[in-house]
N, C-alpha and C positions, 0 to 999 in steps of 0.2 A: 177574968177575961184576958188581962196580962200575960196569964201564967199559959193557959192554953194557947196562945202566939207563941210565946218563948218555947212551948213546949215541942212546935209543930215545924217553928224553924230548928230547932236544933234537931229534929227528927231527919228534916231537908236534910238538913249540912251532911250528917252522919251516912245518909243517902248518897250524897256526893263524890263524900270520900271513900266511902266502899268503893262506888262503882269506879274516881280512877285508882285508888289503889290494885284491884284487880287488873284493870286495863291495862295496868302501868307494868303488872307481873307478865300476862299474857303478852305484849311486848315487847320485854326484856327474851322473852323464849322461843316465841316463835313470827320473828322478822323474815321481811321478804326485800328482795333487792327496789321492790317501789317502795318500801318505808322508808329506806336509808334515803337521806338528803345531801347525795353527791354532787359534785360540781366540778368542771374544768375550774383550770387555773389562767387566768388571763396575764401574760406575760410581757416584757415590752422587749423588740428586735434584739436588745443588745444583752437581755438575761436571756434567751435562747441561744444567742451566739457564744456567751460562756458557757451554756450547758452543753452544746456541739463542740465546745472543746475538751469538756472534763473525760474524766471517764468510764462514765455509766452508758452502757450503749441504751441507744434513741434510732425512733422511727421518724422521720422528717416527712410530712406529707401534705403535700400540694394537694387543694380541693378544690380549683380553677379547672378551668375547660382544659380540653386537647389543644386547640390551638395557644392560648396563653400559655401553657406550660411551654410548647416550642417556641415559642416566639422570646420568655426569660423566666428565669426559675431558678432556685436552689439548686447547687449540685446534689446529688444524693439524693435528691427528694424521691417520694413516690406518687404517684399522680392516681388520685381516687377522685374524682368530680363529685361536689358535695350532694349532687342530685342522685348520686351512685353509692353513696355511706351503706347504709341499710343492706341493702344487695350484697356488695364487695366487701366489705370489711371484715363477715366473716373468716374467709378465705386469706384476703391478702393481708389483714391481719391477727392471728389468731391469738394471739399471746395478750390477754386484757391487762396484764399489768405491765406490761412493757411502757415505758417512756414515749409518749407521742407529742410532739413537735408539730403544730399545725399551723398554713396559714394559706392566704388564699389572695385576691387582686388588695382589697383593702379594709378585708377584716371582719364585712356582714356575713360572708359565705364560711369563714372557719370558725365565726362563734356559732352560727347553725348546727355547722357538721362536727363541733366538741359534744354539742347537747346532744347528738345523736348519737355518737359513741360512749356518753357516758348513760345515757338511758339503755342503752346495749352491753352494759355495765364494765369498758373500761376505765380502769381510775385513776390512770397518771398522765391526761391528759391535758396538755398545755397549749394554748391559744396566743399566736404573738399577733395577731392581727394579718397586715396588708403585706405584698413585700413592694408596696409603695414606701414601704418606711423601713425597707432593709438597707443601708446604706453602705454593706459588706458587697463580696463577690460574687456574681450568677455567672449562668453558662446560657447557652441557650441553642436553638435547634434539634434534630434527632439523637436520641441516645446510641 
């Protein structure tokens, strides 16, 4: 009675390991950009502002309204409204591995619009939050 148990879990097991070993080959060969488990990088004000110094060029992009952006903002920045990622990004940014630089009033709207560009599969994207917490220089009104 014993042996027929032992005999039927080790039949399982062996079942098991077939099925992820194959899994695990099929896989390795043929991935698709929803397998990969990408992710922005969540950054704080003052490691964005060393990286706008360095120099690897960067896309800086404001995902606040129209009017926020004139009223203060980043120099440099580019203004894509994080309601507009999906739509715009193609176009105004096409380069997915470029450097992006994101951030918005105070942080909920550019960790949204990170997860949207990185499901849209750019992958050097950085999220510094609000720029209620940029305590550097803005401009502000029409460009």
């Amino acid at each position: 009675m014993i042996v027929r148990i032992l005999k039927k879990i080790t039949a399982v097991l062996l079942l098991v390991v077939l099925i992820l070993t194959v899994g695990c080959a099929n896989d390795a060969t043929e991935t698709s950009p929803q397998d990969s488990v990408a992710a922005y990088q969540r950054i704080t004000a003052e490691q964005a502002k060393e990286m706008m110094g360095g120099d690897e060029p960067f896309i800086l992009l404001d995902v606040r309204t129209d009017d926020e952006y004139l009223e203060r903002r980043i120099d440099g920045s580019v203004l894509i409204p994080h309601l507009e990622i999906r739509e715009r990004a193609p176009d105004a940014l096409p380069d997915k591995e470029a450097i992006i630089l994101i951030y918005c009033g105070s942080g909920a709207r550019s960790a949204a619009a990170a997860n949207e560009l990185i499901e849209m599969g750019y992958t050097n994207v950085y999220d510094f939050g609000g720029i209620v917490d940029w305590t550097y220089e803005t401009t502000s009104g029409a460009q």
